[in-house]
N, C-alpha and C positions, 0 to 999 in steps of 0.2 A: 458775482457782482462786486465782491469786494476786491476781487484781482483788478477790475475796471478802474479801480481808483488809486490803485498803485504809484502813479505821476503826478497825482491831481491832487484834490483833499481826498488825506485815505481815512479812511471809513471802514471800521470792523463792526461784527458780527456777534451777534450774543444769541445762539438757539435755546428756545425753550422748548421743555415736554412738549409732545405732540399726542391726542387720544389713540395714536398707532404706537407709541412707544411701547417695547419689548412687547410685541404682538408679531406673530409670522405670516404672512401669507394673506397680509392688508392691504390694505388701497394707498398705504405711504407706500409700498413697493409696484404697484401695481404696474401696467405699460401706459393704461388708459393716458387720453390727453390731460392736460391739468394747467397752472400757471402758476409764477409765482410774480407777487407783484408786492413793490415798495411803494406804502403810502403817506403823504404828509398832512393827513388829513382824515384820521381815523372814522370819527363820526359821521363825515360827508360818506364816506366810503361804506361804513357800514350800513347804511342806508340805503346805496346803490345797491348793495346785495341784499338788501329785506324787499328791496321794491320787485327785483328778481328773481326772486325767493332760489337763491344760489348758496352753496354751502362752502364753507371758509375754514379753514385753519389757522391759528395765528400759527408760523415758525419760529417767530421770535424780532431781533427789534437789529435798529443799526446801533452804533455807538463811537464815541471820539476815538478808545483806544482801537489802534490796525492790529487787532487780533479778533482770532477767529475761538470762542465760549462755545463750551457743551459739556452738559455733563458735569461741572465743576474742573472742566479740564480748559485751562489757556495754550492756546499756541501762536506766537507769533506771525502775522501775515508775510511776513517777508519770507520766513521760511519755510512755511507751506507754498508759496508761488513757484520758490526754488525748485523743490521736491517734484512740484507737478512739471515744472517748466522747462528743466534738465531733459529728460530725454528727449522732448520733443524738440526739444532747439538740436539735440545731434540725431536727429530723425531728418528733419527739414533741412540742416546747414548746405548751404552753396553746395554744388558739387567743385570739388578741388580744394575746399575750405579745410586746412587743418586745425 
């Protein structure tokens, strides 16, 4: 989501602990379906899930700086886009494209 805002207002990412943290063989890993969803409206939202009685993880929050937080570790967004976005731009390129 925060590659999405690359052009736009960029927007990074700060993750917090998750109750899967250094656990193997959890439901953070699992295939099952799941979602992730950004809200602006905490309380309205939590509510939605108590009336549904649906269970929720927070991952963590957005923030002004376009980097990407975990763990006490910063990395820049611009260069994590690169890194991911590198091979697949010379996977996909034109055919004849040098």
């Amino acid at each position: 989501m925060a590659f999405a805002t690359r052009e736009g207002t960029r927007i990074g990412v700060r993750l917090e602990s998750s109750p899967f943290d250094g656990r193997e063989g959890t439901a953070a890993f699992a295939e099952a379906g799941g979602f992730i969803v950004e809200v602006s409206d905490a309380p309205a939202f939590e509510a939605l899930v108590a009336a549904h009685e649906v269970s929720v993880h927070a991952l963590g929050h957005t923030q002004a700086e376009y980097a990407f937080v975990f763990g006490g570790v910063t990395r820049a967004l611009d260069a994590l886009h690169e890194t991911w976005s590198a091979p697949l731009r010379d996977f996909y390129a034109p055919a004849g494209a040098a």
